[in-house]
C-alpha positions as CSV (number, residue, x, y, z in Angstrom):
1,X,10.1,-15.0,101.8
2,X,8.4,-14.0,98.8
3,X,5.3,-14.9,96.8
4,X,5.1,-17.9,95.3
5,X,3.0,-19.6,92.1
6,X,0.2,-21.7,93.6
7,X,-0.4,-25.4,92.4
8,X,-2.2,-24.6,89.5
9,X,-5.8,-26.2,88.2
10,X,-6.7,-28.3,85.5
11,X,-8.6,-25.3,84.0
12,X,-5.6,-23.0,84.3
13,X,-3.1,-25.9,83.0
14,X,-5.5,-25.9,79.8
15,X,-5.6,-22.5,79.7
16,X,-2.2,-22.0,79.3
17,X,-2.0,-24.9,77.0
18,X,-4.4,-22.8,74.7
19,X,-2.5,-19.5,74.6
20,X,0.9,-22.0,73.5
21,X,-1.9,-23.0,70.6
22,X,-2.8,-19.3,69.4
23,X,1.2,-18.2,69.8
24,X,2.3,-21.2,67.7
25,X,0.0,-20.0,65.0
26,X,1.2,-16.7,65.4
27,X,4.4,-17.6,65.1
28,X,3.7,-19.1,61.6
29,X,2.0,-15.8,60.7
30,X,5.4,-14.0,61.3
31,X,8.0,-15.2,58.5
32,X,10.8,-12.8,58.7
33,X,11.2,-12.1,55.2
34,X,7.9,-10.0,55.1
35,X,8.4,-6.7,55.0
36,X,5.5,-6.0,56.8
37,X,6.4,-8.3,59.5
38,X,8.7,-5.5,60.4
39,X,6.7,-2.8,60.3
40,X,4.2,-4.7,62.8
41,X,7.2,-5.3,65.2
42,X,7.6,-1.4,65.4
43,X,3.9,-1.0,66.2
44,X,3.5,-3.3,69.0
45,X,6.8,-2.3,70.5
46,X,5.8,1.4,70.0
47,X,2.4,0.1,71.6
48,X,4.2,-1.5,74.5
49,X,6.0,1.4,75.5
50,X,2.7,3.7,75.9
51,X,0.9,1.2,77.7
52,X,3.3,0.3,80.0
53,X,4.1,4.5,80.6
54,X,0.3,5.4,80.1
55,X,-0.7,3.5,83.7
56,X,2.2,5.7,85.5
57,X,0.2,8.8,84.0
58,X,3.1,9.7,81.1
59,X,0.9,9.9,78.5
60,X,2.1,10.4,74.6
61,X,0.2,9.6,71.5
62,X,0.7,6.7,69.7
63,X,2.2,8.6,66.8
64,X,5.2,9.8,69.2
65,X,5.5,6.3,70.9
66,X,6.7,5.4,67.5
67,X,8.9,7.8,67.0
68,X,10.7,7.1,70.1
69,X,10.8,3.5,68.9
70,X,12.4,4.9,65.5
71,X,14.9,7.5,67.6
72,X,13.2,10.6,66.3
73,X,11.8,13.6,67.9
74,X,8.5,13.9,69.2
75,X,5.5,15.4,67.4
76,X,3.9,17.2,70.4
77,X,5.0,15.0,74.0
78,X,5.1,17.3,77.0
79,X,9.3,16.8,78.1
80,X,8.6,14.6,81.0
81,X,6.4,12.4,79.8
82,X,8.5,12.0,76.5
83,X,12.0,11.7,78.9
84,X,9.5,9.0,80.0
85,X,9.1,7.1,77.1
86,X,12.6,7.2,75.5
87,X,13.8,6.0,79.3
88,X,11.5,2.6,78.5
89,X,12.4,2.3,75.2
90,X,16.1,2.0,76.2
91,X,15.6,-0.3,78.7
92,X,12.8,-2.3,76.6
93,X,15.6,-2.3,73.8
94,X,18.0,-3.4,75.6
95,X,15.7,-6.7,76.8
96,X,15.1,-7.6,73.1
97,X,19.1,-7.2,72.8
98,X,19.4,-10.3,76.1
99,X,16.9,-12.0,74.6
100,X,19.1,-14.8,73.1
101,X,22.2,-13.6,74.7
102,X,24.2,-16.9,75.4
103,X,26.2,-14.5,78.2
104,X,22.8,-13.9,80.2
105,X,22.6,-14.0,83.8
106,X,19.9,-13.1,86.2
107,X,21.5,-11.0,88.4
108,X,20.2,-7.9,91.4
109,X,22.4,-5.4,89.1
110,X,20.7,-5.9,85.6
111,X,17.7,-5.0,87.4
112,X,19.2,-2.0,88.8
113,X,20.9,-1.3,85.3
114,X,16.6,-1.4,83.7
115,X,15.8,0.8,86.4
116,X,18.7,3.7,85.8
117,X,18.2,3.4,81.8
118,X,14.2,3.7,82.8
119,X,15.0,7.2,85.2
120,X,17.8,8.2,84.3
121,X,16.8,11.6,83.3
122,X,15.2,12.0,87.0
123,X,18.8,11.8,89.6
124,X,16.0,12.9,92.5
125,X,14.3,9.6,92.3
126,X,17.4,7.5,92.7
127,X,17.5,5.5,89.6
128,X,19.3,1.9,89.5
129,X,19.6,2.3,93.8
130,X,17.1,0.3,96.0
131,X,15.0,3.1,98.1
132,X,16.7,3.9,101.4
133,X,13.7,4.2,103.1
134,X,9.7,3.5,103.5
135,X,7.7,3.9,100.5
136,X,4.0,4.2,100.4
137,X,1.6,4.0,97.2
138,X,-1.5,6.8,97.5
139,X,-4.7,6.5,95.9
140,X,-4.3,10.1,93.7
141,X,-8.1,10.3,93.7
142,X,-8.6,9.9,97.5
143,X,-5.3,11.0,98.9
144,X,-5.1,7.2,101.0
145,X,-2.2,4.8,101.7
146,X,-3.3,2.2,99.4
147,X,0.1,-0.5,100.6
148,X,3.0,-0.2,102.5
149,X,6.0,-2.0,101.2
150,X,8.5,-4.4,103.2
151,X,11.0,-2.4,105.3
152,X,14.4,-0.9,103.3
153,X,16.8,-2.7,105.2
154,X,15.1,-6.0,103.9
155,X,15.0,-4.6,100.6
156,X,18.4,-6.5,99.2
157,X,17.3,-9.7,100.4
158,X,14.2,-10.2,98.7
159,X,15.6,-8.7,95.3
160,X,18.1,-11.2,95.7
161,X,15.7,-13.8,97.1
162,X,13.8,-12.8,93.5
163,X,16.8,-13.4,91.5
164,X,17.1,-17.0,92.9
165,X,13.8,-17.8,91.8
166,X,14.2,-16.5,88.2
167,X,17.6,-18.8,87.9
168,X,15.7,-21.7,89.7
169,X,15.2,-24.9,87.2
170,X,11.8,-25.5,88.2
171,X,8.8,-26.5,85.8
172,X,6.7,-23.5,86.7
173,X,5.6,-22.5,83.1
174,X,7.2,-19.2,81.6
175,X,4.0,-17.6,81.4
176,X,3.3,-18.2,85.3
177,X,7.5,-17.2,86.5
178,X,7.0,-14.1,84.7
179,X,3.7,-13.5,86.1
180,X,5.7,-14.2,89.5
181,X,8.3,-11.9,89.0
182,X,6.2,-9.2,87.9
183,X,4.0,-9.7,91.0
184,X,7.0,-10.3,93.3
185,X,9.0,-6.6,92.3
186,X,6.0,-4.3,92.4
187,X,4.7,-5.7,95.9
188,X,8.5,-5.3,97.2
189,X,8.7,-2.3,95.5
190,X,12.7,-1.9,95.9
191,X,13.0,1.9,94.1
192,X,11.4,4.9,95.0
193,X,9.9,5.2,91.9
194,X,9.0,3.3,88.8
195,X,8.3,0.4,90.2
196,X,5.4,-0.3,88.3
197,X,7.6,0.4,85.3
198,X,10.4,-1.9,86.2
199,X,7.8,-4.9,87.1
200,X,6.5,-4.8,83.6
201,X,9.8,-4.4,81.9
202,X,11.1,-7.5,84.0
203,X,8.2,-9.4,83.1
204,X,9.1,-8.8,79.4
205,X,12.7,-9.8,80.2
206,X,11.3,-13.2,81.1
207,X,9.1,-14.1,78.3
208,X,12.0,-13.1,75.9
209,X,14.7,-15.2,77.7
210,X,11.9,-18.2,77.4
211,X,12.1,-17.5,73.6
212,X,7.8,-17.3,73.3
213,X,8.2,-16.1,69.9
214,X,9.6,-12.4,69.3
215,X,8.8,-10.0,72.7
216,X,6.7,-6.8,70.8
217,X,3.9,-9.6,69.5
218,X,3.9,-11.6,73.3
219,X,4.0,-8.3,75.8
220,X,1.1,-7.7,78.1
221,X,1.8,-4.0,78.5
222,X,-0.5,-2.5,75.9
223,X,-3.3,-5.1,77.3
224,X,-1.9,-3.6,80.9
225,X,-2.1,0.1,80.0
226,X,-5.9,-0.2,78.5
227,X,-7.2,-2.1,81.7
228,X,-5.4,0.2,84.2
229,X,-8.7,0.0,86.6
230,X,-8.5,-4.0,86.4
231,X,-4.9,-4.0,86.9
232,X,-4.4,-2.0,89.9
233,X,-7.3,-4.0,91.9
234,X,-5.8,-7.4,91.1
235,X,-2.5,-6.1,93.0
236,X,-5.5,-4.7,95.7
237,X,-7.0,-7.7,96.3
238,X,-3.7,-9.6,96.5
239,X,-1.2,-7.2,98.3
240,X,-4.7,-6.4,100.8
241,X,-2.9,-3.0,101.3
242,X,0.8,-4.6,103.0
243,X,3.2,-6.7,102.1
244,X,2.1,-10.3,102.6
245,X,3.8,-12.7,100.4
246,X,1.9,-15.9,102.2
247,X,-1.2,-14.3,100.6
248,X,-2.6,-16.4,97.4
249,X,-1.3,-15.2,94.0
250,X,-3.9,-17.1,92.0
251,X,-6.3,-13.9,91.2
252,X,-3.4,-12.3,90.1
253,X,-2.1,-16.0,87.6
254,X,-5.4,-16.0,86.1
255,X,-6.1,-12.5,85.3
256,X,-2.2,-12.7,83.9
257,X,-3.2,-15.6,81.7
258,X,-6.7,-13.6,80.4
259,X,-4.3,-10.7,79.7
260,X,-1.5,-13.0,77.5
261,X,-4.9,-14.8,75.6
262,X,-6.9,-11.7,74.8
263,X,-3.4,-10.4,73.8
264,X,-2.3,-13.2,71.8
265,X,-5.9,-13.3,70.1
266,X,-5.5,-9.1,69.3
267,X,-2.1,-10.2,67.8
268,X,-3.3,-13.1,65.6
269,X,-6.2,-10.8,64.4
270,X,-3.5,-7.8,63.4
271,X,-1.0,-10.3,61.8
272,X,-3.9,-11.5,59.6
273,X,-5.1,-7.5,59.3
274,X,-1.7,-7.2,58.7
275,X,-0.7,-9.2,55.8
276,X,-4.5,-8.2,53.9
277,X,-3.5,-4.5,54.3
278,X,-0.1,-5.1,52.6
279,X,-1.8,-7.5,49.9
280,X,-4.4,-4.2,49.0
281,X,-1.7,-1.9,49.0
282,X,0.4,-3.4,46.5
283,X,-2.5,-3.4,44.4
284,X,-3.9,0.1,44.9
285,X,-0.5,1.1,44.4
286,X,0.3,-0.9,41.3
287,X,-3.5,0.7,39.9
288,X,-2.4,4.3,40.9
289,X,1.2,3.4,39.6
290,X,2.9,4.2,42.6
291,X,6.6,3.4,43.5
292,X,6.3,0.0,45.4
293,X,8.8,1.6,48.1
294,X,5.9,4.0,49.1
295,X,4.0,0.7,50.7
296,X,5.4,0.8,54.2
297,X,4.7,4.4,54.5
298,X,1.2,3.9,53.4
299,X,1.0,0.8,55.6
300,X,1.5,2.8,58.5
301,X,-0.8,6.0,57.9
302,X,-3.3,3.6,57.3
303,X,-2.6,2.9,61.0
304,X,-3.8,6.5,61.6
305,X,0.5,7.4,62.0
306,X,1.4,10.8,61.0
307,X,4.0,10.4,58.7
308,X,6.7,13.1,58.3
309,X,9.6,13.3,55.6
310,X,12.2,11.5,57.3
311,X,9.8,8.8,58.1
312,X,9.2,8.6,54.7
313,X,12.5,8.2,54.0
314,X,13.2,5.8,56.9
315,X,11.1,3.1,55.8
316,X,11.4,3.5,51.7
317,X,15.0,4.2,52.0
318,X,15.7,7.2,49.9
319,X,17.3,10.4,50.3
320,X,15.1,13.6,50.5
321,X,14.4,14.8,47.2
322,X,12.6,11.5,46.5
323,X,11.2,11.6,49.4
324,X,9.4,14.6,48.7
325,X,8.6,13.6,45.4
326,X,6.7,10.5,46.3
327,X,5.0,12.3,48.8
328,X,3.3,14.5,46.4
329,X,3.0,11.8,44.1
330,X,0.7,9.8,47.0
331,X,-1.2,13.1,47.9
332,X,-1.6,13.7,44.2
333,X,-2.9,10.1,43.7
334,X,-5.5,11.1,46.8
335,X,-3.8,8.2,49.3
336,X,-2.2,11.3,51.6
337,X,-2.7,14.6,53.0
338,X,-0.7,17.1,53.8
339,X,-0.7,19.1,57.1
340,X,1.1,22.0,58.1
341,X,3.7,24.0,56.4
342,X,7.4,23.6,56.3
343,X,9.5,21.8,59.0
344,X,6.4,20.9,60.5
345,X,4.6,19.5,57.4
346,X,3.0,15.9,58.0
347,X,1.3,13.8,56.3
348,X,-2.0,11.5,57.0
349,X,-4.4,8.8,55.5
350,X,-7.2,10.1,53.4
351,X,-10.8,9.0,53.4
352,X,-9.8,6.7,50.6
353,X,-6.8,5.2,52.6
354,X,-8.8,4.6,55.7
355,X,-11.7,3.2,53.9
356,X,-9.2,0.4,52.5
357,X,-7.9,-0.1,56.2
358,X,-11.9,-0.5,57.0
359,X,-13.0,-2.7,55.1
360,X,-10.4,-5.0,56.4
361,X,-11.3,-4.2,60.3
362,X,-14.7,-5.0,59.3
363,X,-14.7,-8.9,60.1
364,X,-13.7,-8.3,63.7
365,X,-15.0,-10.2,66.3
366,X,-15.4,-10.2,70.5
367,X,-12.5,-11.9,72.0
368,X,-13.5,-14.1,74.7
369,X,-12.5,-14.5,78.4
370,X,-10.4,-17.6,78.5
371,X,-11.5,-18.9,82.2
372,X,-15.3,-18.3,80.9
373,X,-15.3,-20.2,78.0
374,X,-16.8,-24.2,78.3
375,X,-14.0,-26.9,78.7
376,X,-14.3,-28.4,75.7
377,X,-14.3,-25.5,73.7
378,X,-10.6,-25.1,75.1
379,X,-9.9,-28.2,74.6
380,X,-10.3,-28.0,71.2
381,X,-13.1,-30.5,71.1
């Protein structure tokens, strides 16, 4: 047996009914054919990846998260933390690739297939093979078994047990099944290591499969990684230290569905952010009589990126020599600084870059909690 959705409330039908409001109009705020569109895609993905990796302790900047995301070396990652990274990224590229994959079946092996491409670069911990024995998760601060997860010889039948339920035709709402299956992996807890990991990954997997509009803008991970503390006691006060699948799963469905609103609200915010930024761009640079391709990279150091040649050249699409010749045309034109000397010669947003970028950030407001807002003001009424 395994943990199952409860019967949910009026209150959490509407809330879900709400977050399907904010993602349809995000959806409308993400026309393919802008270029900037694209550029957000690599942010949130780059954003996903260090959130999901920052609550296991691999911690990179958001600067190399993206450059994982882009295939290039890092800027300054420590070498397990960065084998870290890259291993999610391949296994979070490889979701986006199933996404719409006509061929897709749930199955015990693409789970294990996530968990190799995730640890792959550590053979000690066993990756893409279910644990062989007991595992135990320890509080690092106070050295205490925090849970116990179900005996290894019952291991294979829950996984599969899992699977079933993520191939079952059932009107549990996507939103609550991936909740489920995130919940149900980490509390069986079927490797002896990234567990944590794989359960976020999965729940990814299930959001993209349900087609809830493109996976970077709908992924909890980031909202995960920056609420580690809340996180980890929902799985407390649900898992109550053992495995227990008859135990309510409710706590964990509605802090789930606070995460995908207050995510979902972020992401309208930055789309509209977003699409103002590239707006003032194109005129700043038209003023300054900049080359149009030099938008995207000053898109993205207004994000506070480091930007390096080959990024330059990445995203405007030249070869080097105009690369480097825009470059000093944008530090010339006070938009860019440069930093370091060399190979290792960066560049980043100036006072007058970032002061565009904050003037736009300026309009920001609280985002609510969902299951704390009146009725009727989620109703729409």
């Amino acid at each position: 047996m395994i943990f199952h959705s409860p019967d949910l409330t009026e209150q959490e039908l509407q809330v879900i009914s709400r977050i399907d409001r904010v993602r349809d109009a995000l959806r409308n705020q993400l026309p393919e054919e802008r270029r900037w569109v694209g550029l957000l895609r690599r942010v949130m993905l780059a954003r996903a990846i260090r959130g999901s990796n920052s609550i296991e302790g691999y911690n990179v900047t958001l600067d190399d998260a993206a450059a994982a995301v882009a295939g290039e070396p890092p800027l300054e990652a420590e070498k397990v933390s960065w084998r870290a990274v890259v291993g999610y990224r391949d296994a979070m590229t490889y979701v986006l690739q199933l996404a719409d994959d006509t061929h897709f079946l749930y199955d015990e092996n693409l789970i294990r297939s996530l968990h190799y491409m995730m640890l792959c670069y550590a053979l000690d911990k066993s990756p893409g093979r279910w644990r062989p024995g007991s595992v135990f998760v320890v509080d690092e601060a106070t050295h205490e078994i925090v849970y116990t997860g179900p005996d290894a010889i019952d291991v294979p039948d829950l996984m599969h047990e899992l699977v079933e339920d993520l191939r079952a035709e059932d009107r549990v709402p996507p939103l609550v099944k991936a909740a489920m299956a995130h919940l149900n992996l980490v509390m069986i807890h079927p490797f002896r290591d990234g567990n944590g990991r794989m359960a976020r990954c999965l729940q990814t997997l299930v959001l993209a499969r349900e087609g809830i509009v493109a996976s970077p803008f709908v992924s909890i991970e980031e909202y995960l990684g920056a609420n580690t503390e809340a996180y980890y006691g929902v799985l407390a006060e649900v898992g109550q230290g053992s495995w227990q699948p008859k135990r309510d799963a409710r706590p964990w469905i509605r802090f789930v569905l606070t995460a995908h609103y207050r995510q979902a609200q972020t992401m309208v915010r930055r789309a509209e952010e977003a699409e103002r930024r590239w707006n003032l761009l194109t005129q700043e640079a038209l003023k300054l009589q900049l080359p149009e391709r030099s938008i995207p990279a000053l898109f993205n150091a207004s994000l506070r990126f480091r930007l390096r040649n080959a990024d330059y050249r990445e995203v405007a699409e030249v070869n080097d020599t105009i690369a480097s010749r825009d470059l000093g045309r944008l530090v010339t034109a006070g938009m860019l600084a440069a930093k370091g000397e060399r190979r290792g010669r960066f560049y980043v947003a100036t006072p007058k870059l970032m002061a565009l970028n904050e003037s736009i950030r300026a309009e920001r407001k609280p985002i609510e909690d969902p299951f704390e807002t009146p009725l009727s003001e989620t109703l729409g009424l």
